[in-house]
LUMZA-693399 format. One record per atom (N, C-alpha, C): residue in one letter; x, y, z. Coordinates in steps of 0.1 Angstrom, whole numbers, plus 2048, in hexadecimal, padded with zeros to 3 digits. Atoms other than C-alpha are relative to their C-alpha. Last residue first. Example, Ala and Ser with C-alpha at 12.3 -4.5 7.8 and 13.67 -1.06 7.14 Angstrom:
2
s7F77F5800;s8897F5847;s7F880B808;a8097F4800;a87B7D384E;a80980C800;
//
This chain:
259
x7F67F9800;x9447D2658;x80A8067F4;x8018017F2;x9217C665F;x81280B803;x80E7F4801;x9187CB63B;x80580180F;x80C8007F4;x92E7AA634;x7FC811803;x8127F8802;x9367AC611;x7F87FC80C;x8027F380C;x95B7B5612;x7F47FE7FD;x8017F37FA;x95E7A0631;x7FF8097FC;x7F37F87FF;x95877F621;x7FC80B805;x8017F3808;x93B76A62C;x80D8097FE;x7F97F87FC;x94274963E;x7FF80C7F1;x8087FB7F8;x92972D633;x80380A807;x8087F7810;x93E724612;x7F280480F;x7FE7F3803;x95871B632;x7F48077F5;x8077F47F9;x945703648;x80880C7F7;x8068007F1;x9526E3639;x7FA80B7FC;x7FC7F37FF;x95A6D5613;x7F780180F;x7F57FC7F8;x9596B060D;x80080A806;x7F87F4808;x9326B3604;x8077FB809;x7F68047FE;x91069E608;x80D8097FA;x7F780280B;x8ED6AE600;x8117F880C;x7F87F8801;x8D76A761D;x8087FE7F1;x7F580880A;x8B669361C;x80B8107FC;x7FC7F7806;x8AB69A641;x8067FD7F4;x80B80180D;x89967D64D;x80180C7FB;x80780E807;x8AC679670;x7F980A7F9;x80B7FD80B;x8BF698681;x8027F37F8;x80080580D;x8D56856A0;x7F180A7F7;x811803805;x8DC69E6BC;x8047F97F3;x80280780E;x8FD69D6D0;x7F28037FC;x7FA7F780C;x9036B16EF;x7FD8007F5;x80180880B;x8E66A5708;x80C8077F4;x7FB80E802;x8EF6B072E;x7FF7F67F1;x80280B7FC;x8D66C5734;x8047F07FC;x7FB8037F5;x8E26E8737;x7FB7EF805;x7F17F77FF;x8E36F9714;x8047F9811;x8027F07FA;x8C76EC6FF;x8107FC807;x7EF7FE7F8;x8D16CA6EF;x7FE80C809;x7FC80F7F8;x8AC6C06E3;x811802804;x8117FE7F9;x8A06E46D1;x8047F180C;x7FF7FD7F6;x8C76EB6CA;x7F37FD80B;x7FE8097F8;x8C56D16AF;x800806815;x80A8087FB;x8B06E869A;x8017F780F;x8097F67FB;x8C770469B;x7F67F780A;x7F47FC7F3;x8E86ED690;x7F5808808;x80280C7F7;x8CF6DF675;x80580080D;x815803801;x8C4701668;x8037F0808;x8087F47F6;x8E870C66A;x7F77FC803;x7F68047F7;x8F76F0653;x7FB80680C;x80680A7FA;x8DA6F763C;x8037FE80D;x7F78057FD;x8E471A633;x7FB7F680A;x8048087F1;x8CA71C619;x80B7FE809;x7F480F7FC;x8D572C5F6;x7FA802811;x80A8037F2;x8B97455E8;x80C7F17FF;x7F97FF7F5;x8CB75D5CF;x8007F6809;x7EF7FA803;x8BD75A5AD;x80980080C;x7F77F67F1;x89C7445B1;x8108017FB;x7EE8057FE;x88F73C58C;x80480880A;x7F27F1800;x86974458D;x8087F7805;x7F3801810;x856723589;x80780A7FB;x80D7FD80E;x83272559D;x80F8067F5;x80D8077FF;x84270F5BB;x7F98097F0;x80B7FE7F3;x86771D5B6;x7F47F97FB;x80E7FA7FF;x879716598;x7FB7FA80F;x80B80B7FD;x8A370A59F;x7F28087F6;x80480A810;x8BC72258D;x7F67F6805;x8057F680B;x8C872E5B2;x8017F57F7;x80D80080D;x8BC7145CD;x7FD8067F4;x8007F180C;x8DD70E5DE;x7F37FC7F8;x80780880C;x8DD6F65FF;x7FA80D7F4;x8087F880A;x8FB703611;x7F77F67FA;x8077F77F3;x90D6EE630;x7F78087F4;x7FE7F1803;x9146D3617;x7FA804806;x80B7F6805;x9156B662C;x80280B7F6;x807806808;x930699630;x7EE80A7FE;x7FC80F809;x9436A9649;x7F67FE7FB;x804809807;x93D6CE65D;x8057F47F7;x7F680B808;x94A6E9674;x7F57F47FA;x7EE7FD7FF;x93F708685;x8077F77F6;x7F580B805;x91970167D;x80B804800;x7FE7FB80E;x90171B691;x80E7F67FE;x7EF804805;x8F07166AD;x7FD8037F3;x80480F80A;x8D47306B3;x80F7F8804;x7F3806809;x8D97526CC;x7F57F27FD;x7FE8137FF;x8BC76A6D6;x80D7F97FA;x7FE8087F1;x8B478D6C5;x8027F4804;x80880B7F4;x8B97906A5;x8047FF80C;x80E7FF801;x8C57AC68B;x7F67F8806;x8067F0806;x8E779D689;x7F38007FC;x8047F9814;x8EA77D699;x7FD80C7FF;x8097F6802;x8FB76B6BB;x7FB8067F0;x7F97F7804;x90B7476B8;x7F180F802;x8077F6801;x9087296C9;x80880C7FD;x7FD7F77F2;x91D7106BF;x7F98097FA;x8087F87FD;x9196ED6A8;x80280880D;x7FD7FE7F3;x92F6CF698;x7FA814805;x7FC7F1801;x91E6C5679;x80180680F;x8017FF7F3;x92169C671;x8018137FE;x7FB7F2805;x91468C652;x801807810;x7FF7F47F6;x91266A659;x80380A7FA;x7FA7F2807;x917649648;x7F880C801;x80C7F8809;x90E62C661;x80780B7F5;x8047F07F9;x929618673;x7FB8067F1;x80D7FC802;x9235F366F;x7FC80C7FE;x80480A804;x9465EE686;x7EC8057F5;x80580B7F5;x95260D68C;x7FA7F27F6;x7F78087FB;x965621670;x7F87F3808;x7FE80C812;x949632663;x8057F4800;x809804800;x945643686;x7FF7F87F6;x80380C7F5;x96664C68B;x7F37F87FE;x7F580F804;x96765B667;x7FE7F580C;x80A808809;x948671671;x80A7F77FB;x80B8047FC;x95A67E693;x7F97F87F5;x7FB80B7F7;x979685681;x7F37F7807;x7FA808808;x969699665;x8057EE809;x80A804806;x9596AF67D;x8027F37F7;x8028087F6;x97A6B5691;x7F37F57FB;x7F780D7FE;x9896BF671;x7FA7F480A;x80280380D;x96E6D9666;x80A7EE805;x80D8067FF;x96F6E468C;x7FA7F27F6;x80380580D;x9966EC686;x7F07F8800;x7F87F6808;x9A36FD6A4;x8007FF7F1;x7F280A806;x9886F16BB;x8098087F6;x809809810;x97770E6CA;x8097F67FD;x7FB7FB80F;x9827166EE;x7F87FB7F3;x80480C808;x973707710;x80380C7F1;x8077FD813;x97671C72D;x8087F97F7;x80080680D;x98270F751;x7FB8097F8;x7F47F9806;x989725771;x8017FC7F4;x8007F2802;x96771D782;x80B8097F6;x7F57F97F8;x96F6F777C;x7FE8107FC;x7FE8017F4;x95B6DD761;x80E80B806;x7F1806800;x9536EF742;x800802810;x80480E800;x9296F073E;x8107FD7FE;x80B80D7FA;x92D71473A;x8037F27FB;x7FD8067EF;x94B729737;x7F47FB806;x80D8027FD;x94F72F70C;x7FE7FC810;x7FB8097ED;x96873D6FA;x7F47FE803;x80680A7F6;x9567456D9;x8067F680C;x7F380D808;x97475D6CC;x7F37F7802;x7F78077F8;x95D7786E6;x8087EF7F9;x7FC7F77F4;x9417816D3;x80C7F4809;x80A8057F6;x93B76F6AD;x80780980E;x7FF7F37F8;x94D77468E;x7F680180B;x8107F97FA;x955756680;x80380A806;x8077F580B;x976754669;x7F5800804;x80580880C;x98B734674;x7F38097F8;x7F880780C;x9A074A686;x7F67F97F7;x7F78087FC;x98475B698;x80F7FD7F4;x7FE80C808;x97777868E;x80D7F8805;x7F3800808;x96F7906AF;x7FE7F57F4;x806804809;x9527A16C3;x8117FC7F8;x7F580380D;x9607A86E2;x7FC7F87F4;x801811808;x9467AB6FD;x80A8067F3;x7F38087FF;x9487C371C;x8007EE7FA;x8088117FE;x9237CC719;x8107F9800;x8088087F8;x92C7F171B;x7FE7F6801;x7FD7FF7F4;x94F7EF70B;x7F580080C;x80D7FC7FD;x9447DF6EA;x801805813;x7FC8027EF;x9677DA6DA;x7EE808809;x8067FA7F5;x95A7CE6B6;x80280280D;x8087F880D;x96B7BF696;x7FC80880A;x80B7FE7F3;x98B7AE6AE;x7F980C7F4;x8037F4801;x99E79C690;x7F580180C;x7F77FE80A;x9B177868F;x7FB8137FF;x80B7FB80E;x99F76E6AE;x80E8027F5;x806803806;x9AA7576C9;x7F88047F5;x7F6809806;x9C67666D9;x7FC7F57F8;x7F87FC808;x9B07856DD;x8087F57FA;x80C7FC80B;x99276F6ED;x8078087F7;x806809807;x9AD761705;x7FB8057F3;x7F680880B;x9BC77F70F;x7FD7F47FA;x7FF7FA807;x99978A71C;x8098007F5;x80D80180D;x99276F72A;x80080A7F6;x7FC807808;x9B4777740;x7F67F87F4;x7FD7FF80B;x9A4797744;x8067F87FB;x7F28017F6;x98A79075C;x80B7FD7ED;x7F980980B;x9717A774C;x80E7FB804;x8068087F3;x9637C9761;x8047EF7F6;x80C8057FE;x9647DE744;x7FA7F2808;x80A7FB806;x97E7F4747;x7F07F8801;x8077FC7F3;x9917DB758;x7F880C7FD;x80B8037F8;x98F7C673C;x7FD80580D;x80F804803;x99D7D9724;x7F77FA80E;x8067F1800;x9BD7E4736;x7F08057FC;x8037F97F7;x9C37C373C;x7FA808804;x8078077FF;x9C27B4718;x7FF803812;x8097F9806;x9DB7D3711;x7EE7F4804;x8067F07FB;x9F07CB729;x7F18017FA;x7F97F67FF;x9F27A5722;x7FC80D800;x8047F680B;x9E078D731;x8068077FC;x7FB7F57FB;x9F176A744;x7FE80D7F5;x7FC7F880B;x9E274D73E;x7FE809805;x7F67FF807;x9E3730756;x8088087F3;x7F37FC7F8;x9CD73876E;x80E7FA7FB;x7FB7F37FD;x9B2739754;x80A805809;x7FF7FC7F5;x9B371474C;x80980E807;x7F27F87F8;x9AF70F72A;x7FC80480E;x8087FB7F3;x9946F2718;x812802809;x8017F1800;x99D6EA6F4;x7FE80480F;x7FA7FA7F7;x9AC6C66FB;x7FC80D804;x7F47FD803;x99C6B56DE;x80D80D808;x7F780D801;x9826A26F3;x80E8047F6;x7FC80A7F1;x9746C0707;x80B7F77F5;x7F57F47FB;x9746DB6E8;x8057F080A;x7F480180A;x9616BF6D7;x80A803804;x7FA8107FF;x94A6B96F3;x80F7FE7F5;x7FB8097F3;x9486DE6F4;x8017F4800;x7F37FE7FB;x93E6E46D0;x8047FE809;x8017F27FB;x91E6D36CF;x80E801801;x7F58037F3;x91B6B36BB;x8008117FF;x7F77F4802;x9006B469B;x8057FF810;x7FD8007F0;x8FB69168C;x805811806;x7F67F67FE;x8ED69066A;x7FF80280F;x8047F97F0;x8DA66E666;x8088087FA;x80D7F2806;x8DB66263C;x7FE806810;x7FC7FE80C;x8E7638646;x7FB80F802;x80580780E;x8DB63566C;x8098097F5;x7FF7F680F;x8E763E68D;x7FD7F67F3;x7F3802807;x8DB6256AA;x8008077F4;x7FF7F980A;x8BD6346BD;x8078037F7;x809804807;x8B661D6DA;x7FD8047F0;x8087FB7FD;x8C76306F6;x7F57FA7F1;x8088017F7;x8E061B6F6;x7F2802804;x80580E7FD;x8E86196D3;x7F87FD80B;x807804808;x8EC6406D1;x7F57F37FD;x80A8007F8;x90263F6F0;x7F08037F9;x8068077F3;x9186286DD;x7F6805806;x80680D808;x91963B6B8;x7FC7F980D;x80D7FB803;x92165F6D0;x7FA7F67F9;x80E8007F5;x93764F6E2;x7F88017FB;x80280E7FD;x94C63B6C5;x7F680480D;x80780980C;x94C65A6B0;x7FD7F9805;x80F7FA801;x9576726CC;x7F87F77F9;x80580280A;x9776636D2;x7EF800801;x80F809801;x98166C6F4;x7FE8037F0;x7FA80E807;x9A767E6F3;x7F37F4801;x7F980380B;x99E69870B;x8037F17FB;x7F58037FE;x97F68E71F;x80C8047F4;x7F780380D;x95A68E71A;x811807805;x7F47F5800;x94868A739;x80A7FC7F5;x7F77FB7F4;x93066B72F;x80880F801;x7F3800807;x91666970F;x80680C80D;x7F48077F8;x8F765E723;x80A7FF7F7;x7FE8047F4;x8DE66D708;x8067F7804;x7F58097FC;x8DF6786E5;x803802812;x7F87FD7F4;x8C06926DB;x8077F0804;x80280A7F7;x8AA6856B8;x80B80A80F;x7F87F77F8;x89E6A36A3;x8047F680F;x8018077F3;x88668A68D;x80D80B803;x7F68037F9;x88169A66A;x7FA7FC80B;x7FF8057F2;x861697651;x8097FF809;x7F18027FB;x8566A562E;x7FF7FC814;x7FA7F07FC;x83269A628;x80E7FD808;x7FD8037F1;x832678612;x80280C806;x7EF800801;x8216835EF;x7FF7F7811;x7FD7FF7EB;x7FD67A5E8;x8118027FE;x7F880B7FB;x7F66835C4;x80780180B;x7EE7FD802;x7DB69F5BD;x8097F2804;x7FB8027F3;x7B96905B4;x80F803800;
//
């Protein structure tokens, strides 16, 4: 008789009644409160994934387009392609390199500062209150991440947490956008299988998992995009643990293929 295992098992929980988030709102103490409320207080081993916007909201990121002024050349683009061009100056003053000017689809493929490469810096103009709003990246995700799982430590009883703060991103060779982990605490975002044996005991050489991603994907299934849930708790994931954030998840540019 073979020996019974337990089959693997997560829960993809969604975080409800967590208020208009606010500069200067500590995320840790909502997201543990409306957690409680709803009956589903974080536990020891949860990984919490928080959506960028709430982040952007509570560390001030969010600019109001009638206050930035484009320069020529961020002009001159966007009337070409129909693109109001103070978004345009934006998504320049937010990259470190523009990789792609895509003039039919008037999208700007750029690396951010912190080294994603995604369309348009990820500005972002949904779900930010006021037609003239957009909502930026935080300026240190890795940090914000950190903050959020210390708050929560901190509290009274507060659980230990792996937190990975999460934005949709497009992909090469796929249709559709996923989240994808911008920042992280207490996870390694990689789970590395080389030197392991596989099921019939070849030594995998390459095969590293970008976990951090897989959980930023999953959580999107219960946060979707317009109904009010930012937070998702992942339950019964056994994660490795790691200081280090979101960089061993950023590919250098001498072996991306893309550029």
């Amino acid at each position: 008789m073979p020996e019974k295992t337990t089959p693997p098992r997560l829960e993809v929980i969604g975080v409800t009644g967590i208020p208009e988030v606010k500069p200067g709102d500590a995320l840790g103490a909502l997201i543990a409160a409306a957690a409680e409320r709803q009956g589903t207080p974080l536990a020891d081993g949860d990984a919490l994934v928080v959506t960028q916007k709430i982040v952007s909201k509570s560390e001030g990121r969010v600019v109001d387009l009638r206050t930035v002024t484009p320069s020529p050349f961020a002009t001159s683009w966007a009337e070409r392609v129909d693109r109001d061009p103070r978004l345009v100056e934006l998504v320049l003053r937010e990259s470190r390199a523009v990789v792609r000017m895509d003039e039919a689809r008037g999208i700007l493929i750029t690396e951010t500062h912190h080294g994603f490469v995604c369309a348009n810096s990820g500005i972002d103009t949904s779900n930010v209150p006021g037609d003239e709003m957009v909502a930026l990246l935080p300026v240190d995700s890795d940090k914000s991440a950190r903050g959020i799982r210390e708050d929560i430590r901190g509290r009274a009883a507060g659980a230990e947490v792996a937190v990975v703060v999460s934005d949709t991103f497009g992909r090469a060779w796929r249709e559709g956008h996923v989240n994808f982990a911008i920042g992280c605490a207490g996870i390694n975002p990689i789970k590395d299988y080389k030197g392991t044996p596989d099921a019939h005991g070849m030594i995998l050489k390459v095969t590293a998992i970008a976990v951090a991603d897989e959980l930023a994907a999953a959580s999107e299934l219960v946060t979707a995009k317009a109904i009010g849930v930012p937070v998702a708790i992942i339950r019964g994931y056994d994660y490795d643990t790691a200081p280090d954030g979101v960089g061993t998840l950023i590919r250098e540019s001498s072996r991306d293929l893309f550029r």
